[in-house]
C-alpha positions in Angstrom: 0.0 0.0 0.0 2.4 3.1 -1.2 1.8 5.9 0.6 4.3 8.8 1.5 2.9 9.1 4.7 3.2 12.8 5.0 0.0 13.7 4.9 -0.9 17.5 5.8 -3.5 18.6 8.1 -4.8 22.6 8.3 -3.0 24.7 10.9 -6.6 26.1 11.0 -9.8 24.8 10.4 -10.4 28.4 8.7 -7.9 27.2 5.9 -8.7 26.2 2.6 -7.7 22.5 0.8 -4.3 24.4 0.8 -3.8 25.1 3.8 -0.3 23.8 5.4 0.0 21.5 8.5 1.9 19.7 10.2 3.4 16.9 8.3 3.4 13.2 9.5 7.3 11.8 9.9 7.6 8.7 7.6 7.6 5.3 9.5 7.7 2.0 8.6 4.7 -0.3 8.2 4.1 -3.7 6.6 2.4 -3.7 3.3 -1.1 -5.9 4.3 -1.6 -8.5 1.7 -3.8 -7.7 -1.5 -7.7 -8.6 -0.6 -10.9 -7.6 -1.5 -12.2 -6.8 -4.8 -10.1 -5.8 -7.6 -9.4 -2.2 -8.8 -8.8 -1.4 -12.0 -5.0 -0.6 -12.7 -6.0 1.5 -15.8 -8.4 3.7 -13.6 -7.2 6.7 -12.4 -7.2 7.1 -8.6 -9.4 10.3 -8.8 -12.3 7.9 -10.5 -12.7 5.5 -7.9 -15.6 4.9 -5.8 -14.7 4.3 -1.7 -14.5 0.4 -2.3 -12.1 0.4 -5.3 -10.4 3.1 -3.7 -9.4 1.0 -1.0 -9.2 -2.1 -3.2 -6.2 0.3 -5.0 -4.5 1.0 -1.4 -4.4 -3.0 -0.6 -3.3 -3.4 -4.5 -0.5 -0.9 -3.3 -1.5 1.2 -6.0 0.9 4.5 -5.3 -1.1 7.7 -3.7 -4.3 5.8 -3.4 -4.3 6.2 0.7 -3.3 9.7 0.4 -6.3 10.5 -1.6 -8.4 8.9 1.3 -7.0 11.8 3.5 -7.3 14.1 1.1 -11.1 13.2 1.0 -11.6 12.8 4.9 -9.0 15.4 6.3 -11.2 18.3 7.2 -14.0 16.7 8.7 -11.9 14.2 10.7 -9.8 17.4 11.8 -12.9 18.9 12.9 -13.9 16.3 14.7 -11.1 16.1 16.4 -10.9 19.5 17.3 -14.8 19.3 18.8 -13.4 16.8 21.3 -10.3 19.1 22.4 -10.8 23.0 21.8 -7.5 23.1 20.5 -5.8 22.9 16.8 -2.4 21.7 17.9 -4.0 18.8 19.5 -6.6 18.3 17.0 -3.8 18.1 14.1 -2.3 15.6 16.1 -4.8 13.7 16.8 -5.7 13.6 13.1 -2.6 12.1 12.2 -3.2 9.6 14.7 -6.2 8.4 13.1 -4.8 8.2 9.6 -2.0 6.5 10.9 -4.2 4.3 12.8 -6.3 3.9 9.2 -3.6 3.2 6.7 -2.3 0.4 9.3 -6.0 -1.1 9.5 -6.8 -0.7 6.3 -7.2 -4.4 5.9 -10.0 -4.3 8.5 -11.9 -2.4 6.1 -14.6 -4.6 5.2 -17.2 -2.2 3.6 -20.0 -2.5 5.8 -20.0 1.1 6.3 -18.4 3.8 4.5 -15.1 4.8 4.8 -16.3 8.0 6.8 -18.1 6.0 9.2 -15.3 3.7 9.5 -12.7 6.8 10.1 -15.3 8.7 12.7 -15.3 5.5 14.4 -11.7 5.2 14.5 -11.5 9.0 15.3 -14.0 8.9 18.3 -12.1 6.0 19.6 -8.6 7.8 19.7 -9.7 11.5 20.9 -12.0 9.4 23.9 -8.6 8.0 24.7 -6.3 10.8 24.6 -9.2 12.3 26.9 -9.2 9.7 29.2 -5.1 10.2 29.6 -4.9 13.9 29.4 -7.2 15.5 31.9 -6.0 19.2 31.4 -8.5 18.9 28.2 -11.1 20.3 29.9 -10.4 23.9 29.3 -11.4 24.8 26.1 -9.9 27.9 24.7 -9.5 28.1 20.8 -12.5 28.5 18.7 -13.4 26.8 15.1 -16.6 28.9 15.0 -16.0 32.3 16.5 -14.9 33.8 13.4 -17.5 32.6 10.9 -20.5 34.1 9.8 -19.7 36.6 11.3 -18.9 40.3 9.5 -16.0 41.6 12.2 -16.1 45.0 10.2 -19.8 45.9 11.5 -19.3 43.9 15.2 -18.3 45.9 18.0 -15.2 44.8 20.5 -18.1 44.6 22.9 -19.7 42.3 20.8 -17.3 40.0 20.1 -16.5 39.7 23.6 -19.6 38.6 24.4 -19.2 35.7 21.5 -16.4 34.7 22.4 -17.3 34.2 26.0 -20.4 32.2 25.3 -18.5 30.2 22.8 -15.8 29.3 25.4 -18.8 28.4 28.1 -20.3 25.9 25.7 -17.0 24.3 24.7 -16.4 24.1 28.4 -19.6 22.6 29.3 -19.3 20.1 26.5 -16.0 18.9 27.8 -17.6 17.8 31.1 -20.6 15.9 29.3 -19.8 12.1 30.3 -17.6 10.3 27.0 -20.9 8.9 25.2 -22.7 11.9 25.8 -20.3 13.9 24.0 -18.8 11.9 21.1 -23.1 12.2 20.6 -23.6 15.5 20.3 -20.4 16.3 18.5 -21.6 13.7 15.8 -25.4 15.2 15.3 -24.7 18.6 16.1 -21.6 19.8 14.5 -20.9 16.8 12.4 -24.7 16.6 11.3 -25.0 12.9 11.1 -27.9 11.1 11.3 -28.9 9.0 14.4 -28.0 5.8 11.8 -24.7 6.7 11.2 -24.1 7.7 14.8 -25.1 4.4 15.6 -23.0 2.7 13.6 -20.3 4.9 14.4 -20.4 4.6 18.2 -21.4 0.8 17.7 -24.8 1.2 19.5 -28.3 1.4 18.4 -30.6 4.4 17.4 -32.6 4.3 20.5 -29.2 4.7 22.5 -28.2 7.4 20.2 -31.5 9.4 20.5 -31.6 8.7 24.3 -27.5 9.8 24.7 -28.7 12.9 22.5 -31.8 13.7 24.9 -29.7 13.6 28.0 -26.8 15.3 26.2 -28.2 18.5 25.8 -30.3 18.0 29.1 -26.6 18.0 31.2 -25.8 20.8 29.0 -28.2 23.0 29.9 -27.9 22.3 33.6 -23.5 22.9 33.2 -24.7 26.0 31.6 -27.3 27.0 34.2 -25.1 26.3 36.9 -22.6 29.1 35.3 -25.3 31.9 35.1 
């Protein structure tokens, strides 16, 4: 599976597909062995569906992974950064789950999509770096602060009052239990369906609606509790 494994990641969220990141330092993995269906070799890359795009990764088919990431980058990066508040963290933690990815590729078995199958992988790694790193639950850099919004017309006032209800939310979020949260990141900022939350999170719809219900219930009350 030929890869360069430098895959970049936006410093920003704010940036465009050109945006610079950090780059991944090469490592050595073990090619996994050819399965699944067949790609064609005359195709080129850009063509392919998810399936035979993967198919071309375990035919070792040079820059097929990388277009993967290419695909997925941004809203794995955002996801990441919905579970940390920061974008030094979240860029790691998106390289993490690419890495993770391109060495598991051979799990792939295409009873989801390859989104679902990275937001699962992605859920799973920020969960843990949560569950290690503690000091997390201080959110202070914004994704959303600065869009929509026309910072010609707002006043300093103004944003200062955005800001601060931005960082209260982000805060509250961070103290939702782990199920809770990975929940109302995926429906409310990631806009997935219950379905693909459920298959994401490995539970069922009813779980998913219910972890919703209670999600924004604690949230009110960590907000509340700040008024």
């Amino acid at each position: 599976m030929a890869s360069s494994l430098a895959w970049t990641l936006p410093a920003s969220p704010l940036q465009g597909a050109g945006g610079s990141g950090r780059a991944l330092p090469g490592r050595h993995i073990e090619e996994p062995a050819s399965q699944g269906p067949m790609a064609s070799a005359d195709a080129p890359l850009v063509d392919l569906d998810e399936r035979a795009l993967v198919a071309a990764c375990l035919e070792n088919r040079a820059g097929a992974f990388d277009l993967i990431v290419e695909r997925h980058r941004h809203t794995v990066y955002q996801l990441c950064y919905r579970f940390v508040g920061n974008h030094e963290d979240a860029s790691d933690l998106s390289q993490d789950v690419f890495l993770r990815a391109y060495r598991g590729i051979r799990t792939f078995r295409g009873q989801s999509t390859v989104a679902t199958w990275l937001y699962r992988i992605g859920v799973n790694v920020c969960l843990n770096r949560l569950s290690a790193k503690t000091t997390l639950g201080t959110l202070t850099e914004s994704m959303d602060d600065r869009q929509f919004v026309d910072e010609r017309v707002e006043s300093a006032s103004d944003r200062m009052l955005r800001e601060e209800r931005g960082a209260r939310v982000r805060a509250a979020i961070a103290r939702l239990p782990p199920k809770q949260r990975a929940t109302l990141i995926l429906r409310t900022y990631q806009e997935l369906s219950h379905q693909e939350i459920a298959d994401v999170l490995g539970g069922s719809v009813g779980a998913v609606k219910a972890n919703f219900f209670h999600a924004l219930e604690n949230l009110k009350k960590l907000l509340g509790e700040e008024v």
